[in-house]
C-alpha positions as CSV (number, residue, x, y, z in Angstrom):
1,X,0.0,0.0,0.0
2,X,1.3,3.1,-0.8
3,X,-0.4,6.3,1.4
4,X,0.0,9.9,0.2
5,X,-0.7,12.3,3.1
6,X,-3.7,14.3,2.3
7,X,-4.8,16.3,4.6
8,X,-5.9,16.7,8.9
9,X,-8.3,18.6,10.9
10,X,-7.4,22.1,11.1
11,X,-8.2,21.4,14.6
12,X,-6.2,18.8,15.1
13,X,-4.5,20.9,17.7
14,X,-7.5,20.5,20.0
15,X,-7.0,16.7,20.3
16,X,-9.0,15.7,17.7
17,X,-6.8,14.1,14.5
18,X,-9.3,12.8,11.5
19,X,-7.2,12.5,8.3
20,X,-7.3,11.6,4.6
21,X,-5.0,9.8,2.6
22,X,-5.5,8.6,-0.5
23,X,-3.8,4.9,-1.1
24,X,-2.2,5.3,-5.0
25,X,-2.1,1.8,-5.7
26,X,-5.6,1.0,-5.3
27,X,-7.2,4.6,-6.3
28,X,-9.0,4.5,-2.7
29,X,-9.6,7.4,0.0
30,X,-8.1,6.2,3.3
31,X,-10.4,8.0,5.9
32,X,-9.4,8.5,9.5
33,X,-12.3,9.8,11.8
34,X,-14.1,9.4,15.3
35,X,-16.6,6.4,16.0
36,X,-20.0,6.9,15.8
37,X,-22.1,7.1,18.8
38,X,-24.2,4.1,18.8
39,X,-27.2,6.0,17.9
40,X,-25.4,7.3,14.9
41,X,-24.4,3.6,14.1
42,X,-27.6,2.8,14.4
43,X,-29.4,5.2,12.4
44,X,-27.1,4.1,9.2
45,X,-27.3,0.4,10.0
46,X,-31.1,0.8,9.6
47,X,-31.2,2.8,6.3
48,X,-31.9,1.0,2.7
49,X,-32.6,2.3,-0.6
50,X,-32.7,0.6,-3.8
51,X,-29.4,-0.9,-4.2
52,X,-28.5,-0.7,-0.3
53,X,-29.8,-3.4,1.9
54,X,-30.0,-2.6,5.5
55,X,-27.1,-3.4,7.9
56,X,-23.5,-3.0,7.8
57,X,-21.4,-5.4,7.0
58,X,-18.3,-7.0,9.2
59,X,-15.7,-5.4,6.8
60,X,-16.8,-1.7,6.9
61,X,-17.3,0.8,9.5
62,X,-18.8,4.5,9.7
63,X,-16.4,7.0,10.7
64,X,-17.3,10.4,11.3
65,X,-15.2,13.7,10.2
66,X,-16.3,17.5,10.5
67,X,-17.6,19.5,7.5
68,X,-14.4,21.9,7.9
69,X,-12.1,18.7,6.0
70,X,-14.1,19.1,3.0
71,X,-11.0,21.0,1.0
72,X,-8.8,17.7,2.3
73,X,-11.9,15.2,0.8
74,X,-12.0,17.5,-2.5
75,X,-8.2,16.8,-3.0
76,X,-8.5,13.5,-2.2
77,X,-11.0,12.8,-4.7
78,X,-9.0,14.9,-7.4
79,X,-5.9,13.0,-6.8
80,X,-7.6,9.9,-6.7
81,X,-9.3,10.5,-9.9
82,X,-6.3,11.7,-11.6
83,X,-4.5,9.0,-10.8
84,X,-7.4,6.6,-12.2
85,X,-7.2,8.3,-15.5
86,X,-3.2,7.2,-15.6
């Protein structure tokens, strides 16, 4: 796996350290970010739509990151894009 640093909180300062990497040998985000409350966890666990059954599965998680990392998540999905197109 090879990560490229993306971006952290701005806030990080404060304790709190969600990050993005994007992973350029399998054109994926890498997402670091706080646990969901079990409410939270919950609430997504219980939602379906046509094409997404109820539930999450073993291998996945929801992770949680503030709206102010939305530049880092642009650039992620830029970079991962770009490097798609290669």
């Amino acid at each position: 796996m090879t990560l490229r640093f993306i971006g952290i909180d701005p806030n990080t300062g404060t304790g709190e350290s969600p990050t993005v990497w994007v992973d350029d040998s399998k054109n994926e985000l890498v997402i670091q970010g706080w646990k969901p409350s079990p409410d939270l966890e919950a609430e997504c666990a219980a939602f379906e739509a046509p094409g997404h059954a109820a539930g999450i599965p073993d291998h996945e998680a929801v992770v949680r990151i503030p709206a102010r990392m939305v530049p880092a998540l642009r650039e992620a999905c830029d970079a991962a894009e770009r490097a798609e197109l290669r």
